[in-house]
N, C-alpha and C positions, 0 to 999 in steps of 0.2 A: 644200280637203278635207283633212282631217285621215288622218294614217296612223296604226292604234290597232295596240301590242303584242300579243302574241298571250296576253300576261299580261292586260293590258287586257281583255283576250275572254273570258280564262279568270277573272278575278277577277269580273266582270259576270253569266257565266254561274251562278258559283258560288252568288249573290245573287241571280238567280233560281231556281235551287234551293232555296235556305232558303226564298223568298220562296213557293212553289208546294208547300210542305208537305216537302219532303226525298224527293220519290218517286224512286224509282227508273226508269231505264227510258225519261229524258226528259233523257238526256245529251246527243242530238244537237239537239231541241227546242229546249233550253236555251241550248246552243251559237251557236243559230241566230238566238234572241230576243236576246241580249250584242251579235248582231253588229248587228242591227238596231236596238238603243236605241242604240249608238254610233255609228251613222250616223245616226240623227234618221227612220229608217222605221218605228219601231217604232207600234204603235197601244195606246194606254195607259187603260185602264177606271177607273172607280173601287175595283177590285180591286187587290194587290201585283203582281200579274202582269201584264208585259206581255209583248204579243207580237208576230209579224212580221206584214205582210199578208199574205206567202206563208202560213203556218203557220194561220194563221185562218181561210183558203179551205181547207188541206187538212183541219182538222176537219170546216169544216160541209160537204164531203163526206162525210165518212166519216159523218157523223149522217144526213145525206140516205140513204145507201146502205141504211140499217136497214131 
């Protein structure tokens, strides 16, 4: 298992930012998706964005919840 910097985390996330439009507000998100494509958990669409498995359950709650 690989040990990834926390620059490593931080440059990954950063590029998921550009990549998800520059929004604001999806710092921790973001933060969250960096740590998961650097580990290999991330789940990746034919969109730029990818994201964690946690992160993707806690959406399609929150759509559920509407």
């Amino acid at each position: 298992m690989k040990n990834y910097t926390e620059n490593d985390v931080r440059v990954a996330a950063y590029y998921n930012w550009l990549n998800s439009g520059c929004q604001n507000g999806n710092d921790l998100q973001n933060w969250n998706n960096a740590l998961a494509q650097l580990s290999g958990k991330a789940t990746c669409t034919n969109s730029k964005v990818c994201t964690s498995a946690s992160s993707s359950k806690k959406s399609s709650a929150k759509k559920s919840k509407k």
